[in-house]
Each structure stands twice: as structure tokens, then as C-alpha cells.
NUGU-867657 format. One record per residue (C-alpha): residue number from 1; chain; x, z, y. Coordinates in steps of 0.2 Angstrom, whole numbers, always signed. Example, Ala and Ser with C-alpha at 12.3 -4.5 7.8 and 13.67 -1.06 7.14 Angstrom:
! residues 2
+-----+--------+-------+-------+-------+
| num | chaine |     u |     w |     v |
+-----+--------+-------+-------+-------+
|   1 |      A |   +62 |   +39 |   -22 |
|   2 |      A |   +68 |   +36 |    -5 |
+-----+--------+-------+-------+-------+
END
This chain:
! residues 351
+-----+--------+-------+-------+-------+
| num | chaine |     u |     w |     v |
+-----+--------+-------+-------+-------+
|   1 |      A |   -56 |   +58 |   -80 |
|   2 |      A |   -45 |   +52 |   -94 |
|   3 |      A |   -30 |   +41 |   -94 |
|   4 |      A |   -40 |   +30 |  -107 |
|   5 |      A |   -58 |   +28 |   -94 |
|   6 |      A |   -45 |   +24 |   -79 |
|   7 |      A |   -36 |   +10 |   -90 |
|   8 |      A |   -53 |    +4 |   -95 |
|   9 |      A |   -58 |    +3 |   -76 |
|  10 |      A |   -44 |    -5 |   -70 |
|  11 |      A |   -44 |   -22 |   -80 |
|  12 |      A |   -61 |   -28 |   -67 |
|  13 |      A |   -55 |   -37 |   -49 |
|  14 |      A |   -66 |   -36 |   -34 |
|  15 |      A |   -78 |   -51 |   -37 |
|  16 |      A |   -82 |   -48 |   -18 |
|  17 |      A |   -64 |   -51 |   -11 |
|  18 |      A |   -59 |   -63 |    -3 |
|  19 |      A |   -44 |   -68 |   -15 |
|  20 |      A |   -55 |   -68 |   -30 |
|  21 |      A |   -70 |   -79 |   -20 |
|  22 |      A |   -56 |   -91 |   -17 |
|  23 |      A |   -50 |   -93 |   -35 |
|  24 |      A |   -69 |   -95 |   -40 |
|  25 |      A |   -72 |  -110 |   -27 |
|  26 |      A |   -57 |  -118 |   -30 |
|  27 |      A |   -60 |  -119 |   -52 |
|  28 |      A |   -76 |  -124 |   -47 |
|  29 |      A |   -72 |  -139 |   -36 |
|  30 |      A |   -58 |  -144 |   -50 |
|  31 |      A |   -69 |  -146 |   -62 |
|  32 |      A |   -82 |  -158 |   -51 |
|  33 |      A |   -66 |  -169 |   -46 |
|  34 |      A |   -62 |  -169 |   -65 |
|  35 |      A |   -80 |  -174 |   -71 |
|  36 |      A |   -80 |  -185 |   -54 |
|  37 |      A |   -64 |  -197 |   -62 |
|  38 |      A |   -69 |  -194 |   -81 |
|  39 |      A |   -88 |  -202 |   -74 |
|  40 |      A |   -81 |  -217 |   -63 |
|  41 |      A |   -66 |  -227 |   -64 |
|  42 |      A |   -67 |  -234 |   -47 |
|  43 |      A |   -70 |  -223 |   -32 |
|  44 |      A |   -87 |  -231 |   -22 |
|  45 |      A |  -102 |  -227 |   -16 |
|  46 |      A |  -109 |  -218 |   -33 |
|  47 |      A |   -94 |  -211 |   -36 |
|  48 |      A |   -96 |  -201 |   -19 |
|  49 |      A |  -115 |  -198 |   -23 |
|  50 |      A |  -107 |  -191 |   -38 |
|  51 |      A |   -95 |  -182 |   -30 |
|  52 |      A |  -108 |  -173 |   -19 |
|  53 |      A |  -119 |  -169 |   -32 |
|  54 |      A |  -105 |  -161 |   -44 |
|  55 |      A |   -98 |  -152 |   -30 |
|  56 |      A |  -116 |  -145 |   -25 |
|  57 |      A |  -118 |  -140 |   -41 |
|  58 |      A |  -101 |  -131 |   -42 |
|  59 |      A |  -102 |  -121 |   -26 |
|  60 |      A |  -120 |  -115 |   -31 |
|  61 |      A |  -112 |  -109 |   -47 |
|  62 |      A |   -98 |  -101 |   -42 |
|  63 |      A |  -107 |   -94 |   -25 |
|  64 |      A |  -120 |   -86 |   -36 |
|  65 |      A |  -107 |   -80 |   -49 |
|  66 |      A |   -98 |   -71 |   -37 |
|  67 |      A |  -114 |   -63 |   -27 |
|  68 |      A |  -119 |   -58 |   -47 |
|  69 |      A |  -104 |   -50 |   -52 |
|  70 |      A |  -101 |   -39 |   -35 |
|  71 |      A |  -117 |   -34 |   -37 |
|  72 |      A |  -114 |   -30 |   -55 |
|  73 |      A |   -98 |   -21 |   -52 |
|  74 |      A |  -102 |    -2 |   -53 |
|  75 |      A |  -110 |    -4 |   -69 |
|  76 |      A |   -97 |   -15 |   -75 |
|  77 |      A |   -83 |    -3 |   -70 |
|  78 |      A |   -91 |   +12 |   -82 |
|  79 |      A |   -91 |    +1 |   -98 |
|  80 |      A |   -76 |    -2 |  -108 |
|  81 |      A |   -65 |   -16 |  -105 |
|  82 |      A |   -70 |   -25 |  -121 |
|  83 |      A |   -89 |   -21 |  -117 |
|  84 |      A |   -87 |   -26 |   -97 |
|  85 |      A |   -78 |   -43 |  -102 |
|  86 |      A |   -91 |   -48 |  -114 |
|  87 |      A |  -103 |   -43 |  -100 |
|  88 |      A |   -94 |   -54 |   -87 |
|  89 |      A |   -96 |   -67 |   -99 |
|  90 |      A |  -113 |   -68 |  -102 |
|  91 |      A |  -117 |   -63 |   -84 |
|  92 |      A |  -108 |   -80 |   -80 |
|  93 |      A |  -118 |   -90 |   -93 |
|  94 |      A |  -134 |   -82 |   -86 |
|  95 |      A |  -129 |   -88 |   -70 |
|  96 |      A |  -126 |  -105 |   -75 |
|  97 |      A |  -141 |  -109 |   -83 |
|  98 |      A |  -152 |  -101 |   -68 |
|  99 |      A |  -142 |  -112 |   -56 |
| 100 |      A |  -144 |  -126 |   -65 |
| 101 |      A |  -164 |  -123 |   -68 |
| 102 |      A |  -162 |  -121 |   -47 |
| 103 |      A |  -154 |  -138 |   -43 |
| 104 |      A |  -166 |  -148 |   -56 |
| 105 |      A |  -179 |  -140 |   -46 |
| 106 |      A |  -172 |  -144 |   -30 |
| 107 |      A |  -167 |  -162 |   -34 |
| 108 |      A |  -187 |  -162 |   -38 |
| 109 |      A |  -192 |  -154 |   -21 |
| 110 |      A |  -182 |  -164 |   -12 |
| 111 |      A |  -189 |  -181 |   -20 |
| 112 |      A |  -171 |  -188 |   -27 |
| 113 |      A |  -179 |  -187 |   -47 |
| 114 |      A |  -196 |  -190 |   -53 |
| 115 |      A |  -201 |  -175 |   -66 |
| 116 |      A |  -201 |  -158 |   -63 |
| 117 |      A |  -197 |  -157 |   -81 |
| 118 |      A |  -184 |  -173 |   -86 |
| 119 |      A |  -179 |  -176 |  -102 |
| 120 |      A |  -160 |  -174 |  -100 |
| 121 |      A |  -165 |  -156 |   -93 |
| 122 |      A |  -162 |  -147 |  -106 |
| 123 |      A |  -143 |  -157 |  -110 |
| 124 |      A |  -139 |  -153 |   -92 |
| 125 |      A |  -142 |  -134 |   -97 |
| 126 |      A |  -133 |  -136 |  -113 |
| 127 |      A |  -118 |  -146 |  -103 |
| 128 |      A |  -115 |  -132 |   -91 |
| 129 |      A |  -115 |  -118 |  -104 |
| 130 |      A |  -103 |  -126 |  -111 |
| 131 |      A |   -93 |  -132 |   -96 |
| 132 |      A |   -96 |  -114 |   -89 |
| 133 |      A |   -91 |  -103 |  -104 |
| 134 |      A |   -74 |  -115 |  -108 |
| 135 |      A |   -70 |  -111 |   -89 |
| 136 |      A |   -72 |   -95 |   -88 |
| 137 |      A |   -63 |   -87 |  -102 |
| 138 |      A |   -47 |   -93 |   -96 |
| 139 |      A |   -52 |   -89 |   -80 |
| 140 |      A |   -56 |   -72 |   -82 |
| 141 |      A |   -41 |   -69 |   -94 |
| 142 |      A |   -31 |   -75 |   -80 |
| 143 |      A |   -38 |   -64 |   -66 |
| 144 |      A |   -38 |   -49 |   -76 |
| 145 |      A |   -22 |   -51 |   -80 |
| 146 |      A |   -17 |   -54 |   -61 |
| 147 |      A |   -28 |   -37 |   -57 |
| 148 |      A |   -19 |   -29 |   -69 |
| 149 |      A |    -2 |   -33 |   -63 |
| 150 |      A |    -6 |   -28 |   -45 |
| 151 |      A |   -12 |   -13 |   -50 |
| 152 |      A |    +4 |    -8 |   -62 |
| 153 |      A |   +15 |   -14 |   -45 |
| 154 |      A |    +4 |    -2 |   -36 |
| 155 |      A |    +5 |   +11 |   -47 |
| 156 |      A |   +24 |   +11 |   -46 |
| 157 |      A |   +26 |    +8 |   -30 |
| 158 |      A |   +16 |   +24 |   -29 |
| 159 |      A |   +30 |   +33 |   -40 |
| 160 |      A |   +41 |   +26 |   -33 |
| 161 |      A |   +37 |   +35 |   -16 |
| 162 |      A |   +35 |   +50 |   -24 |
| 163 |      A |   +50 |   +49 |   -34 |
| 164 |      A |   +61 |   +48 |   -18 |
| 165 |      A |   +53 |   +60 |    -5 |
| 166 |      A |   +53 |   +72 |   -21 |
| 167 |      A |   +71 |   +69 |   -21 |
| 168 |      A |   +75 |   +76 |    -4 |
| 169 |      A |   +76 |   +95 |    -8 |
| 170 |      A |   +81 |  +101 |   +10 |
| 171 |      A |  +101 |  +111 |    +4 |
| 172 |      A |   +96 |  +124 |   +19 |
| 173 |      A |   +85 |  +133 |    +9 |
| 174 |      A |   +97 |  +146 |    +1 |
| 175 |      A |  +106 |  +148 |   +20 |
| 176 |      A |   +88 |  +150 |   +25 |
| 177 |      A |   +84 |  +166 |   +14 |
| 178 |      A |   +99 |  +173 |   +16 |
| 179 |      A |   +95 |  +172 |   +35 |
| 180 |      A |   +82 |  +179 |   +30 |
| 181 |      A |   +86 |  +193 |   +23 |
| 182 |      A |   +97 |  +198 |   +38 |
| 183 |      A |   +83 |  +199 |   +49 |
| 184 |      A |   +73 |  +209 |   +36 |
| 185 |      A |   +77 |  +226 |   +42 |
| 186 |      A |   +82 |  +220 |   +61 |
| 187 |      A |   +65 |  +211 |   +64 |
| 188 |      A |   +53 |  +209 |   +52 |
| 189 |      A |   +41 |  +201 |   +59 |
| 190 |      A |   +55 |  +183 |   +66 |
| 191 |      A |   +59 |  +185 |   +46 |
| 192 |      A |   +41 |  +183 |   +41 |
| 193 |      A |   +39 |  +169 |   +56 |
| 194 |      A |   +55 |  +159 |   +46 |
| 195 |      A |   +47 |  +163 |   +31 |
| 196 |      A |   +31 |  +156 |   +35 |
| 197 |      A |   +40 |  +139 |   +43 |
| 198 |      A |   +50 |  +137 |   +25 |
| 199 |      A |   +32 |  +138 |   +16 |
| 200 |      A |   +27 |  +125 |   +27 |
| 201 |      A |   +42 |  +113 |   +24 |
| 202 |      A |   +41 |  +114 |    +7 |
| 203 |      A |   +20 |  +110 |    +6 |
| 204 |      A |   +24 |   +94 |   +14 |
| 205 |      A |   +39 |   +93 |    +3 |
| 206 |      A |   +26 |   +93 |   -11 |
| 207 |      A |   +13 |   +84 |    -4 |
| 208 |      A |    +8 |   +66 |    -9 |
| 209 |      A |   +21 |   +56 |    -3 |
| 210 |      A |    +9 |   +39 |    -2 |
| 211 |      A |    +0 |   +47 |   +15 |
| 212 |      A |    +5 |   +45 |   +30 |
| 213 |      A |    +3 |   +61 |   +44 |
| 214 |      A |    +3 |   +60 |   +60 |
| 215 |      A |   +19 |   +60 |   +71 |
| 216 |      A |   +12 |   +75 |   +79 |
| 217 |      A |   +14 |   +86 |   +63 |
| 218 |      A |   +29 |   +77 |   +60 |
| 219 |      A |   +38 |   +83 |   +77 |
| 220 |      A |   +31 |  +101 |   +72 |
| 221 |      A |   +37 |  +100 |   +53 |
| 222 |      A |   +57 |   +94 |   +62 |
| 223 |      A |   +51 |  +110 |   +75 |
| 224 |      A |   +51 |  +123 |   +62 |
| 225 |      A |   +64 |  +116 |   +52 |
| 226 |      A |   +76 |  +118 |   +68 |
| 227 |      A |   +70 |  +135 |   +73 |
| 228 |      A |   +75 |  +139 |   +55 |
| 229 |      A |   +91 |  +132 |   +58 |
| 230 |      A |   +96 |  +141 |   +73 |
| 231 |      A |   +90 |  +159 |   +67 |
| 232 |      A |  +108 |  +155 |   +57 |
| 233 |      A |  +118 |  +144 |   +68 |
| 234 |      A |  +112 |  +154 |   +86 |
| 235 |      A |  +118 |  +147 |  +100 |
| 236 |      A |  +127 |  +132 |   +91 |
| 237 |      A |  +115 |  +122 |   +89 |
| 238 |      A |  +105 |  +114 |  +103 |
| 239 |      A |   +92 |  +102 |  +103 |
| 240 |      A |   +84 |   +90 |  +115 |
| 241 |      A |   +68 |   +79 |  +112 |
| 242 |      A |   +64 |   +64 |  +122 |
| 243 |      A |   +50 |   +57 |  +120 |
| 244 |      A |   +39 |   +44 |  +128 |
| 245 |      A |   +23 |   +34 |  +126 |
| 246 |      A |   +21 |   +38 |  +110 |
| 247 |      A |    +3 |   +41 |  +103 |
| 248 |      A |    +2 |   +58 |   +97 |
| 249 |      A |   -13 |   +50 |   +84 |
| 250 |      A |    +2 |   +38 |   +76 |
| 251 |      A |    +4 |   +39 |   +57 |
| 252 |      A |   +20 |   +40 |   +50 |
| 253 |      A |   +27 |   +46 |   +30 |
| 254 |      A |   +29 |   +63 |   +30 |
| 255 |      A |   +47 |   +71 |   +30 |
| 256 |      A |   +56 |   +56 |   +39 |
| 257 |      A |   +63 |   +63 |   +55 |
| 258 |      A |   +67 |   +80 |   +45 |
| 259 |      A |   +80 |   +74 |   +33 |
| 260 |      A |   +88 |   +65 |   +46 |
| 261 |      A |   +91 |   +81 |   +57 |
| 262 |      A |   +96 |   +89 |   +42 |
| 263 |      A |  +112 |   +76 |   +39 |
| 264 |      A |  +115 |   +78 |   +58 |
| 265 |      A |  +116 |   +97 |   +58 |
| 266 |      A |  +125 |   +96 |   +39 |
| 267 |      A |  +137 |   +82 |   +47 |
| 268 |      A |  +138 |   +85 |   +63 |
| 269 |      A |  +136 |  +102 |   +70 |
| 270 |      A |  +141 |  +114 |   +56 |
| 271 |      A |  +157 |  +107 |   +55 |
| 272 |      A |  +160 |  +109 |   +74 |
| 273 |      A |  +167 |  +127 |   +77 |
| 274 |      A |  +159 |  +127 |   +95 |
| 275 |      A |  +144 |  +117 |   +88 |
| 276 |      A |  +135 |  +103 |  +100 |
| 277 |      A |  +119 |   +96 |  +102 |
| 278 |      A |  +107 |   +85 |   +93 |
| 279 |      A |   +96 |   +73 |  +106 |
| 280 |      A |   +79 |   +65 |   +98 |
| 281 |      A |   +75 |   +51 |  +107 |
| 282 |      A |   +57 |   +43 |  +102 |
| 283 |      A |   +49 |   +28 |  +111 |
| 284 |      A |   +40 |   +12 |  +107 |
| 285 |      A |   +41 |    -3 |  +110 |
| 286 |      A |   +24 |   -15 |  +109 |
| 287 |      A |   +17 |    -9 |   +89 |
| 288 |      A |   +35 |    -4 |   +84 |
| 289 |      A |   +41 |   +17 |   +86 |
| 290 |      A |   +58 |   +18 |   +90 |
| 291 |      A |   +68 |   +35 |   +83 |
| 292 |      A |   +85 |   +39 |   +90 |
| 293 |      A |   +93 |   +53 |   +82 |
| 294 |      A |  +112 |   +58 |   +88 |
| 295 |      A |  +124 |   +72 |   +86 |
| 296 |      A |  +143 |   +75 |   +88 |
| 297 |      A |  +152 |   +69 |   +76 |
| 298 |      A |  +165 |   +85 |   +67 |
| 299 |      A |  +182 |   +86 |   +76 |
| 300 |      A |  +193 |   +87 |   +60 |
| 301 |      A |  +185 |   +71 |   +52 |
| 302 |      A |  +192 |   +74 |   +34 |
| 303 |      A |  +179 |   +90 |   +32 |
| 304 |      A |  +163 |   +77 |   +33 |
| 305 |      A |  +152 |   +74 |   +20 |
| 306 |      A |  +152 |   +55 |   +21 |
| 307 |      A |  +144 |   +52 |    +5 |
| 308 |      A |  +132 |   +66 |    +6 |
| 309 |      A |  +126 |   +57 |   +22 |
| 310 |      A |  +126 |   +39 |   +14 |
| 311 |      A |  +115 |   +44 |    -1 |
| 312 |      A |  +101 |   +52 |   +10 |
| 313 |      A |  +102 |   +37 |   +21 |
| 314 |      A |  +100 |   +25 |    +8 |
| 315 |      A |   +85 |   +37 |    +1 |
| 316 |      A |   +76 |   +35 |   +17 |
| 317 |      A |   +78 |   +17 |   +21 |
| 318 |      A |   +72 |   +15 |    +2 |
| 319 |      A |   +56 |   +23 |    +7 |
| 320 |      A |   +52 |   +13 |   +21 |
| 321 |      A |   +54 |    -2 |   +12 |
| 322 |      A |   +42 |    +2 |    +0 |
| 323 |      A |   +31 |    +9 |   +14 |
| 324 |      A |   +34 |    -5 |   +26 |
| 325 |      A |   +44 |   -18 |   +18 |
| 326 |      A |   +57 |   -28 |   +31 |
| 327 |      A |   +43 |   -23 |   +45 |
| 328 |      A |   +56 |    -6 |   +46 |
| 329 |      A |   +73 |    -2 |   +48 |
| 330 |      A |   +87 |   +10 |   +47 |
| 331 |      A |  +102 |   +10 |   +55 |
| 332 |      A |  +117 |   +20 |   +59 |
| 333 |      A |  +134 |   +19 |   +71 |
| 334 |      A |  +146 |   +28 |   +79 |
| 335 |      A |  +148 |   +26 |   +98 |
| 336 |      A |  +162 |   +36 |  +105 |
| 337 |      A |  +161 |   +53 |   +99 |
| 338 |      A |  +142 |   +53 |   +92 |
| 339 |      A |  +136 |   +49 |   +77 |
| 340 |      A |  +118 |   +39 |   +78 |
| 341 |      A |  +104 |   +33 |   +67 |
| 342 |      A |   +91 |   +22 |   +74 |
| 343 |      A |   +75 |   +20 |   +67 |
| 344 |      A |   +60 |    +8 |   +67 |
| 345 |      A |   +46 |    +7 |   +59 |
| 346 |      A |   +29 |    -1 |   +63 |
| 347 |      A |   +13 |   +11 |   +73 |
| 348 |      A |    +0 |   +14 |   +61 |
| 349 |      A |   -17 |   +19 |   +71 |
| 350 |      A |   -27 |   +32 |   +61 |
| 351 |      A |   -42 |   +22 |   +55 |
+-----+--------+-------+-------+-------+
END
């Protein structure tokens, strides 16, 4: 599909939504309490038969309107945005002089005017024409241009997301292949299983960031990534997951947990000449999953990589704010001689 049929379909809201609905009612019952004042100085008896007429007259209109446009909506999404809108429009004044033919009729049917056919029948019709096609060209032009800045936030929203999980480009990779390439000759089939896990990391890498996975292929994508690490760091590195009533089914973005045991292993253990041990803690609490991720913290503290560990932070916490918004967290401390980052983001069932 081209870029110039998905700008073309994005000008049209969702007539059936709730949002749009609202909007639609609300003009209409403007207008009936302008026309109301404009009619009768004084607010009495007539003026509320008035009232109750105008705003039955408005409700059918804008009730109908909405039904007619939802239901015209797929063929109104395949025709340009200059052909849709002029459709819209005369879609709306069809509408209108149907509805009004409707409330003569049951005006009639239920005895409160004499004539099927009165004689200011046909200035009622040209009335609401009118009435109807002054509204709803501002109307419209306002709600396409409210669709149409929605969908620009959520276009960038969506690059956004993309922008920063492409950003984290995992700095084990070259340590990786060059463990790798040890094992090539002393065991080549643990140096086609690493090779194998480093594919995977790297198709998740690459995958659409706007999807959440669930927590389950997380924890195996943080797995692999480890068992890569320890095929170079050996017995330095040690690992221990604790995790309680957490769904398996629970949707999280992809590659959250996996930087962060990068920045532990890169800040914590590496540095370390006898290594240590990094401890995944992961419960939750009500609809909210709790992530506790700690590691030693380097004895010689001048050899850290503060600022290395700062700007991956700050890239995760950005991607959960535009995930998430303030639902989510990210937090990190120093108790004792471990280094911890907390995390907290909302359960998200898979539908």
C-alpha cells in the first residue's frame, strides 16, 4: 500500500466510538439550546415544549448521523480524503432531510399536528439543510483534524519505541564471537548452541518494538543471553532467579530485563577479579510486576562505568514511559555492597 492511500485513510475518525458519539450529541444539543433562546425570551411552559421538541430533533439527527457514517465507513476509508469528506458531507445532509421527513411524520402519528403534508414542511427541510451543513463543516474540520493529530502522536510514539529499543545494541557481541571462536575447535557443537542464542538476541533486537511478548520468552531471551556470558566469564559469574506468582501469560516489551543484566554484568561483575553473583528477584504485587535486579558492586570504584550505566537507565525508563506512562517505574540504589535497580511496570493479560 502506498504512503499517499495510508494518508488519504487516516483523515476519517471512528463514527462508531464513543469519543466521536459524544462530540455528535453534544453539537447537537448546542444548537437546540441556541435556537431554544434565539425562539423565546423568557423560559416558560413553550419554551420547554420548545426545548423538547428541538432537542428530539437533535438527537434523532445526530443518532442517525452517527449509525450512517459507521456503517459507511469502509467505503469511505477507500476514497480519497477530498472524495470521503465531500461524501461525509452529503451523507449528513441526506440524513437530515430524512430525519426531518421522519419527525413530521411522527409529529402527525402521534396527533400533535394536523397534516401529514403542512405547509411549512418544506421550510423545516430547507431549515435543517442549512442548520445541518453550517454545523458540520466546522465539525468535521475539527474532528479530522483531532483524528489526525492522534494518529501523528501515535505514529511517533511508535518511533519513538523503535528508535530506542533499536538503540540498545548489546556490546557483548564481539566478546561473544570471540568466545566463539575458542570453542570452534574444542566443541563445536556448545559453539553452534551460543551461536544460535546470539541469533536469537539479535531477532528480538530487531523485532517490532511496539509488541509486547510474554514474560516467559523474556526470562528465556535474559537465559540465553547469560549462558552466553558465562561460556566467557566461567565460573565468575553466577546467577540466581527468584520468582514468584508471576503469570507465565504476562505481557511485557521485549529486551527489558536483558539490558539490565547487561549493565549488571558490565558494572558489576566484570570488574570484580573473583566475579560475584547477580540475583533476579520477580514478584507481583496486585496488577503491578515487581523486577529486582542486584549485583556486587566493582571493588576498585574508579574502574566503573558510571555513565555507561546512566544512559542505558535513562533509555529504559524512557521506553516505559512511552509504554506505560507514570503507571511504570525504574529505579536504582546502592545498599551496602550491591548495586540494585528496581522495576515496576503494570501486568498486561494477553487478550
Amino acid at each position: 500500500m502506498s504512503n499517499t492511500t495510508i494518508k488519504d485513510q487516516s483523515f476519517l475518525p471512528d463514527f462508531g466510538s464513543l469519543g466521536v458519539a459524544i462530540r455528535l450529541i453534544f453539537l447537537a444539543e448546542l444548537m437546540a439550546i441556541i435556537i431554544n433562546v434565539r425562539r423565546n425570551s423568557v423560559f416558560n411552559e413553550q419554551a420547554w415544549a420548545d426545548f423538547n421538541l428541538l432537542s428530539a430533533f437533535a438527537l434523532t439527527i445526530s443518532f442517525c448521523s452517527i449509525v450512517v457514517l459507521k456503517l459507511a465507513s469502509p467505503l469511505l476509508r477507500r476514497m480519497s480524503v477530498a472524495a470521503g469528506s465531500l461524501a461525509v458531507f452529503l451523507l449528513l445532509l441526506a440524513v437530515a432531510m430524512v430525519g426531518t421527513e421522519f419527525i413530521i411524520f411522527a409529529l402527525f402519528d402521534i396527533g400533535l399536528i394536523d397534516q401529514r403534508w403542512p405547509e411549512w414542511r418544506s421550510s423545516l427541510v430547507i431549515r435543517s439543510l442549512i442548520i445541518v451543513g453550517l454545523i458540520s463543516i466546522p465539525a468535521l474540520r475539527y474532528m479530522f483534524l483531532a483524528h489526525r493529530i492522534q494518529a501523528d502522536e501515535k505514529i511517533k510514539q511508535d518511533a519513538k519505541m523503535q528508535a530506542l529499543q533499536s538503540r540498545i545494541r548489546p556490546h557483548f557481541l564481539f566478546n561473544s564471537l570471540n568466545s566463539v571462536a575458542s570453542l570452534t575447535r574444542r566443541d563445536p557443537e556448545k559453539a553452534e548452541a551460543v551461536l544460535h542464542d546470539i541469533a536469537d538476541l539479535f531477532r528480538v533486537l530487531l523485532a517490532d518494538a511496539r509488541k509486547l511478548v510474554p514474560i516467559s520468552a523474556e526470562r528465556e531471551i535474559s537465559r540465553q543471553y547469560l549462558e552466553v556470558e558465562k561460556i566467557r566469564l566461567g565460573d565468575r559469574l553466577k546467577v540466581k532467579w527468584n520468582v514468584s506468582n508471576v503469570p507465565r501469560s504476562a505481557l511485557i516489551p521485549a529486551l527489558i530485563l536483558q539490558p539490565l543484566l547487561e549493565n549488571a554484568i558490565y558494572h558489576g561483575i566484570e570488574p570484580r577479579f573473583a566475579g560475584g553473583k547477580i540475583t533476579i528477584d520477580m514478584w507481583t504485587e496486585g496488577n503491578i510486576l515487581n523486577v529486582l535486579i542486584s549485583n556486587p558492586l566493582p571493588e576498585n570504584p574508579g574502574k566503573s562505568h558510571s555513565k555507561g550505566n546512566k544512559i542505558a537507565l535513562d533509555n529504559i525508563r524512557q521506553r516505559l514511559d512511552t509504554q506505560f506512562g507514570n503507571v511504570a517505574s525504574l529505579k536504582s540504589f546502592q545498599e551496602g555492597n550491591n548495586y540494585h535497580v528496581k522495576l515496576k511496570m503494570p501486568i498486561v493479560e494477553r487478550q
